[in-house]
C-alpha positions, -999 to 999 in steps of 0.1 A, spaced: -199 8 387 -224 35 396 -254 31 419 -281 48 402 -293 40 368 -289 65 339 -311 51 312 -356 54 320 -353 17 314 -334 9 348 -353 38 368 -386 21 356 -373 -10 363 -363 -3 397 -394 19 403 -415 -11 393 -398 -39 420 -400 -10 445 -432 -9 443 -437 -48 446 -418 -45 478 -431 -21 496 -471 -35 485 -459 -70 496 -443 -56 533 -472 -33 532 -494 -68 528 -476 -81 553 -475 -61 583 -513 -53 579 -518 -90 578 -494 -106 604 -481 -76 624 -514 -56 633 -539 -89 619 -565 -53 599 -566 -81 569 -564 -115 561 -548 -138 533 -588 -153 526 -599 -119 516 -606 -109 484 -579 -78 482 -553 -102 482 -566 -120 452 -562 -88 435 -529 -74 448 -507 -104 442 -516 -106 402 -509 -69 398 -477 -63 425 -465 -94 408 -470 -84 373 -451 -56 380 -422 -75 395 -419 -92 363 -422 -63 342 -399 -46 361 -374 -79 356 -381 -76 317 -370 -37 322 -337 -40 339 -324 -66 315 -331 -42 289 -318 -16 304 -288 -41 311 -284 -50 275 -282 -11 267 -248 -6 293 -265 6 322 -247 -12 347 -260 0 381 -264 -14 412 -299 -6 413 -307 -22 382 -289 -55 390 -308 -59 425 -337 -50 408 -332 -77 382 -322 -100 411 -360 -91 429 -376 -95 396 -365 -131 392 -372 -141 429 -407 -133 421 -405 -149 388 -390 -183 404 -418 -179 436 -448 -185 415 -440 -220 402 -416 -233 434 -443 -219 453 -474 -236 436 -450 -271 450 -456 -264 484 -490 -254 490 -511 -276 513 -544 -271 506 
């Protein structure tokens, strides 16, 4: 099993949940870690649809790119991020206290 993808299908898709990641630590530390932002503001109203839209794009990529033999390592974590995102937005929409 190889680490890196071969087919544009897993780079994109890997590319794509890369880029939710590092948005959503981004997020994160400017939030928590040095308190720039805040969770009421309206950025984040925009960031999540778009970082998580790509997450799931990304998700849709990698079992493509799956179904077309390109068994990385890469592609399967990518795949594995892209459904943890998919599976946040309803478990998370249980546990909200508002």
């Amino acid at each position: 099993m190889r680490i890196k993808p071969e087919t544009k299908l897993g780079k994109w898709s890997i590319g794509l949940n890369l880029f939710f990641l590092i948005t959503i630590i981004i997020s994160i530390i400017l939030v928590n870690g040095l308190r720039i932002l805040s969770y009421d503001d309206s950025w984040w109203d925009v960031t999540v649809p778009i970082v998580f839209l790509a997450s799931i794009v990304g998700f849709i990529l990698g079992i493509t790119a799956i179904r077309k033999n390109d068994h990385s390592i890469l592609v399967y974590s990518s795949v594995v991020v892209g459904l943890l995102a998919i599976l946040f937005i309803p478990l998370h929409s249980l546990f909200i206290n508002d």
